[in-house]
C-alpha positions in Angstrom: -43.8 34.3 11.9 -45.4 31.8 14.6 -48.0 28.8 12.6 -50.5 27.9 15.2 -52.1 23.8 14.2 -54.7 22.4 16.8 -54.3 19.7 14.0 -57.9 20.8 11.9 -56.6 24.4 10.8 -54.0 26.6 10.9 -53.6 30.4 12.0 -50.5 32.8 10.9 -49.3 35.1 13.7 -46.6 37.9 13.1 -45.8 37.8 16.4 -47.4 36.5 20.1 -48.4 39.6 20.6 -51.0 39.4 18.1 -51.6 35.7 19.3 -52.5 37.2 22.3 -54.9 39.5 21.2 -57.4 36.3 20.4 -56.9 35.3 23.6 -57.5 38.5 25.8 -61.2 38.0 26.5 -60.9 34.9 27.9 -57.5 35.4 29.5 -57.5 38.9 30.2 -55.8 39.1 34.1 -52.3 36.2 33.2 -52.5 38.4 29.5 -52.2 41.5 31.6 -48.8 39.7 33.2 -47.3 38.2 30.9 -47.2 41.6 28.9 -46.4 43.8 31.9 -43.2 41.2 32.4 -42.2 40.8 29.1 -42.2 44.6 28.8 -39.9 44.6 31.8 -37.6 42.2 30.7 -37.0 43.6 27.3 -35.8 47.0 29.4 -33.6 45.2 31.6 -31.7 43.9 28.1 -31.7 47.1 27.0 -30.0 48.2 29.8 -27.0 45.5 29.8 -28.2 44.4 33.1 -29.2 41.1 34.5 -29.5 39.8 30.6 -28.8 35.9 31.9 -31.9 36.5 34.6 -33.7 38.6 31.7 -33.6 36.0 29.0 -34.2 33.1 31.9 -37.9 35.3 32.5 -38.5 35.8 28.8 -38.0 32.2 27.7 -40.5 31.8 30.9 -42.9 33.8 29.5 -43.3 32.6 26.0 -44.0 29.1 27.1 -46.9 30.8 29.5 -47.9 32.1 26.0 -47.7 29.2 24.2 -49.7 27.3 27.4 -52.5 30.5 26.9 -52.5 29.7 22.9 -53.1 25.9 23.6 -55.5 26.6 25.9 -57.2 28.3 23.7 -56.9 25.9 20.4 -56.8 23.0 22.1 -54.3 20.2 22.0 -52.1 18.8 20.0 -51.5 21.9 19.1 -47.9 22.7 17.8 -46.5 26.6 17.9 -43.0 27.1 15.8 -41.2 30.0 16.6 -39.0 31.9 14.5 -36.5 34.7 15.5 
């Protein structure tokens, strides 16, 4: 589970993905790329191939989505991943 604090409340995620769906109206176009790539990394695991590049763009991507989630709640705001 990912806990979202912009320091006043809190907000429980079970994943980004459904972080992201908060922030799709106002970030609808970088939403639309950060899924399309993350999609496309994930197959490019699957696959056995590239997986140092892969996981290079993937670790890329979640901090876009973490930027897009403080953008949205503002700052401080802290985002704890779990795996």
């Amino acid at each position: 589970m990912n806990i979202l604090s912009n320091g006043k409340d809190k907000f429980f995620f079970c994943s980004f993905e459904i972080a992201f769906e908060n922030v799709v109206k106002k970030y609808r176009n970088i939403l639309k790329f950060v899924l399309k790539n993350w999609v496309y990394c994930n197959i490019i695991i699957k696959k056995k191939q590239a997986v140092v590049e892969a996981k290079n763009k993937i670790i890329h991507i979640i901090l876009i989505a973490k930027n897009l989630v403080r953008k949205m709640f503002g700052n401080p705001c802290i985002v704890i991943d779990s795996y």
